[in-house]
C-alpha positions in Angstrom: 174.0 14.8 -34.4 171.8 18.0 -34.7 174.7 20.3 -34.9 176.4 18.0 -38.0 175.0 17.5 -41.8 175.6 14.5 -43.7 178.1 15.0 -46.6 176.9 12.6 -49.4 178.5 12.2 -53.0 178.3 9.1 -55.2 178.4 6.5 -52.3 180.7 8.3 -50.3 179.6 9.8 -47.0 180.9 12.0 -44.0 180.0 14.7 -42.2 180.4 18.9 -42.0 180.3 20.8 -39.1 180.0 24.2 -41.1 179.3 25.3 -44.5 178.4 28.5 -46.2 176.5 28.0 -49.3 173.5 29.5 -52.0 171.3 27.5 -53.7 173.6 25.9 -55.6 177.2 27.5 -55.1 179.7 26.3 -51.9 181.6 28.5 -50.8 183.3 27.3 -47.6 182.7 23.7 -46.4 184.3 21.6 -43.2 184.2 18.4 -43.3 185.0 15.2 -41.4 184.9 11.5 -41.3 186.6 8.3 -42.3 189.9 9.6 -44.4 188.3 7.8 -47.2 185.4 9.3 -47.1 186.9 12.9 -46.6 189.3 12.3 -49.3 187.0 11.1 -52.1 184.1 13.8 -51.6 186.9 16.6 -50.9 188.0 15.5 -54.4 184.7 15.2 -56.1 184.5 19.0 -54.8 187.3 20.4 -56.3 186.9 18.6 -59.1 182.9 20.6 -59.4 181.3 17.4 -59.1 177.8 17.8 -56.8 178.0 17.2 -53.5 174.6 17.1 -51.0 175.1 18.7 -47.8 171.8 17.9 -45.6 169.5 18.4 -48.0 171.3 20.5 -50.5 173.0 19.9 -53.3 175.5 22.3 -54.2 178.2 22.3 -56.3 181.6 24.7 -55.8 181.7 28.3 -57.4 183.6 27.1 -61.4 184.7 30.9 -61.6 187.2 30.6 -58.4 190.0 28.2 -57.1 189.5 26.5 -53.7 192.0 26.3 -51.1 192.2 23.2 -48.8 193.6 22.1 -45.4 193.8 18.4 -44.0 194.4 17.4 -40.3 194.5 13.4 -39.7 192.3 13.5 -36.1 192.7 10.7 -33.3 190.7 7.5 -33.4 191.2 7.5 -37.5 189.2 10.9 -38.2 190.0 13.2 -40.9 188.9 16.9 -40.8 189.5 19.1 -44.3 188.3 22.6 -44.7 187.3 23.3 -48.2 186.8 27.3 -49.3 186.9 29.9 -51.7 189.8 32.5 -50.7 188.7 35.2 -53.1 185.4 35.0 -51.4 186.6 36.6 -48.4 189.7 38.7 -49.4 188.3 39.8 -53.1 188.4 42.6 -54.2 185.2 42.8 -55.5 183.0 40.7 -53.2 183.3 39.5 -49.8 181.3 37.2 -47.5 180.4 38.3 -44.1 179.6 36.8 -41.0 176.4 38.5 -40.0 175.6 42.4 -41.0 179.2 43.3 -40.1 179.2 46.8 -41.4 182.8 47.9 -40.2 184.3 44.9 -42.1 181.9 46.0 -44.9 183.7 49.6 -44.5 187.3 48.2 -44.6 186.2 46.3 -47.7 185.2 49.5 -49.3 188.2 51.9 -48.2 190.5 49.8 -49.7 188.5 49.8 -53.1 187.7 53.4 -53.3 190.0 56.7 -53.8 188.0 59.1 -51.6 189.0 58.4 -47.8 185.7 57.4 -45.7 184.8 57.6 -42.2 184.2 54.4 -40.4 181.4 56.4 -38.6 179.5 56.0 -42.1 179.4 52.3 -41.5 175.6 52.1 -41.9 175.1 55.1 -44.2 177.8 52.7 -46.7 176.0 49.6 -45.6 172.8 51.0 -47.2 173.9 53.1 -50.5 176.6 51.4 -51.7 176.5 47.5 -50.4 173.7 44.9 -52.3 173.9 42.1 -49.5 172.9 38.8 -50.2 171.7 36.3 -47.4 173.2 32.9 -48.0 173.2 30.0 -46.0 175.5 28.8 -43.2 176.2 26.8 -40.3 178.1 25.9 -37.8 180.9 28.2 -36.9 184.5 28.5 -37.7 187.3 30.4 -35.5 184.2 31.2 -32.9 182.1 32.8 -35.5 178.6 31.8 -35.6 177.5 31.5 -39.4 174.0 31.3 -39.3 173.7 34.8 -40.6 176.2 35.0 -43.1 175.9 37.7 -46.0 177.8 38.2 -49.9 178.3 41.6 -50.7 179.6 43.7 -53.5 180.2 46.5 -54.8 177.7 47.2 -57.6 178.6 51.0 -58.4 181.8 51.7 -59.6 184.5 54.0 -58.0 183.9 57.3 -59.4 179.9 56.3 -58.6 181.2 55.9 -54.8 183.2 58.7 -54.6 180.3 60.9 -56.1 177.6 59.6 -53.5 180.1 60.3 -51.1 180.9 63.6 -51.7 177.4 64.6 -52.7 176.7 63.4 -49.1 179.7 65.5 -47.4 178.2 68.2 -49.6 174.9 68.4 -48.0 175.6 67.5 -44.4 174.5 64.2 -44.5 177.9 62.7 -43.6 180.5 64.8 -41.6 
């Protein structure tokens, strides 16, 4: 089962397909098994408690509420998917699959007053983004998450919208 991770919490084990995860935080999680089994360490994870996935042990983000969703399989299989919503429709950080700067941009636009250019994708990418590699696999909805990033904003607003019009000012963005 190369392409699976065990799921282990106090006795209970299953299995996950995909996860996104730091060293210690988990973010988004998918898992399957035994409804038992899915059922008791989905639990343990919303409830904080530490969960090892392969050889991590991570425990979810305390700061943010987790969403779930159950589907009972065929041949007694559960599957739940276990994430963070405000980690990738926050306002003030997203996670993205791979270095995708125009969803990066989109992020931005609808933070700051001053109206960007999606053709300033990279330059935004660069000045105004602090990604952070975090770990993943598997994929979900045909995205590969092997290369999955965190950013934020770290300046705030009026920082942004002075970069930016610095950098309309002296040609560097048109």
């Amino acid at each position: 089962m190369a392409n699976y991770r065990e799921v282990y919490m106090a006795g209970a084990s299953c299995y996950a397909d995909a996860a996104i995860m730091d060293e210690d935080a988990l973010y988004l999680v998918s898992l399957y098994g035994r409804p038992g089994a899915v059922k008791a360490i989905g639990a343990g994870i919303l409830s904080g408690q530490p969960a090892s996935v392969g050889d991590r042990r991570v425990m979810r983000p305390m700061s943010c509420k987790l969403r779930t969703i159950t589907r009972n399989l065929e041949n007694g299989l559960c599957h739940k998917l276990i994430f963070s919503p405000s980690h990738f429709i926050g306002t003030d950080m997203r996670i993205l699959v791979g270095e995708d700067k125009k969803s990066a941009f989109r992020f931005l636009n609808g933070v700051v007053s001053t109206p960007l250019k999606e053709e300033w994708s990279d330059f935004l990418w660069e000045k105004i983004f602090e990604p952070r590699r975090l770990n993943g696999f598997g994929q979900i909805q045909g995205k590969d998450l092997s290369e999955v990033y965190l950013v934020r904003v770290e300046k705030t607003t009026d920082e942004v919208d002075a970069l930016v019009l610095e950098e309309i000012r002296t040609g560097s963005l048109n």
